[in-house]
C-alpha positions in Angstrom: 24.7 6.8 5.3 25.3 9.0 2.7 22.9 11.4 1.0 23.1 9.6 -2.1 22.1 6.0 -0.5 19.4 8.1 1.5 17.8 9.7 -1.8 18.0 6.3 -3.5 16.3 4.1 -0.4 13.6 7.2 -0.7 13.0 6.4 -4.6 13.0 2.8 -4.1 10.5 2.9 -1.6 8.0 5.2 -2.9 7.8 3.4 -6.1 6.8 0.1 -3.5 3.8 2.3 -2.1 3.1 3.5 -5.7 3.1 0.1 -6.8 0.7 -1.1 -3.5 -1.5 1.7 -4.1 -2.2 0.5 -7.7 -2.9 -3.1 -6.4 -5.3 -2.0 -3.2 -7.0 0.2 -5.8 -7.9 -2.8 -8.0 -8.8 -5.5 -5.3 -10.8 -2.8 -3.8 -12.7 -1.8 -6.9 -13.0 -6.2 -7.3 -14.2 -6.2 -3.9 -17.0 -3.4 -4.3 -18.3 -5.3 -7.5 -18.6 -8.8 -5.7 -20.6 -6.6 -2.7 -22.4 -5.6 -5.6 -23.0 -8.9 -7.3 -24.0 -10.3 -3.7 -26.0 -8.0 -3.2 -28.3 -8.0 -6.7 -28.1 -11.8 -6.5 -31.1 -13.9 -6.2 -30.4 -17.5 -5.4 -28.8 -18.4 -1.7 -26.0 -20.3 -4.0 -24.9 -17.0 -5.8 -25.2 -14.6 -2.7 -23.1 -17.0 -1.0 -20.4 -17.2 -3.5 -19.9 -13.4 -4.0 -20.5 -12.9 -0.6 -17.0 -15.5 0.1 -15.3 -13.8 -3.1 -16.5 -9.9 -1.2 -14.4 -11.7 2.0 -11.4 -12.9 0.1 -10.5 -9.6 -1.4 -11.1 -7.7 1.9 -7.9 -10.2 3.6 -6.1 -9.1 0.5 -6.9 -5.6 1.1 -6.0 -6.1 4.8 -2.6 -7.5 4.2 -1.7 -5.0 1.3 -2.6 -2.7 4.3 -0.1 -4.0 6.5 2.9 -4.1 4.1 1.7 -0.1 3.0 2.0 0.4 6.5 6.0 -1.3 6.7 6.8 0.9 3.7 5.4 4.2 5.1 7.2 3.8 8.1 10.6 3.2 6.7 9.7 5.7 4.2 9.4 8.0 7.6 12.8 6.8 9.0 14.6 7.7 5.7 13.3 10.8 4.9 14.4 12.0 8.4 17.7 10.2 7.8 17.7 11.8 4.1 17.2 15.8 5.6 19.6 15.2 8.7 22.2 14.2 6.3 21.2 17.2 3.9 22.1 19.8 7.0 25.1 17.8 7.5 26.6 18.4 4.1 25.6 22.0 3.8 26.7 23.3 7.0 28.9 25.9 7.3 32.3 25.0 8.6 
């Protein structure tokens, strides 16, 4: 691939992670208030129903985690592929 296609893959991609990293930081922050809320509760009813809420958000955080993951990955692959292809283009023939 060229160097162009490799640069652009290596944009693309990292405004995905930027854009997961914005969303795992506001489950997360929704997730620490329910733990919060479950935790200054009083009724059995209330605890309960933060406490599910507190779960929900940590299998959203889990499978944001996963995808970040994917992305890093062939973030890895294509940064390689981007500097192999920079030597390629600026060796001296």
């Amino acid at each position: 691939m060229s160097l162009a296609n490799e640069a652009g893959y290596l944009y693309v991609l990292s405004k995905e992670l930027a854009t997961l990293n914005k969303e795992m930081k506001k489950v997360s922050k929704k997730a620490q208030k329910h733990l919060e809320k479950h935790q200054q509760a009083t009724s059995p009813e209330k605890r309960q129903k933060h406490q599910q809420k507190h779960a929900t958000k940590i299998q959203k955080i889990k499978k944001i985690l996963e995808e970040h993951n994917k992305i890093l990955t062939k973030l890895r692959n294509h940064q390689i592929a981007f500097a192999h292809q920079l030597q390629n283009e600026h060796k001296v023939k």
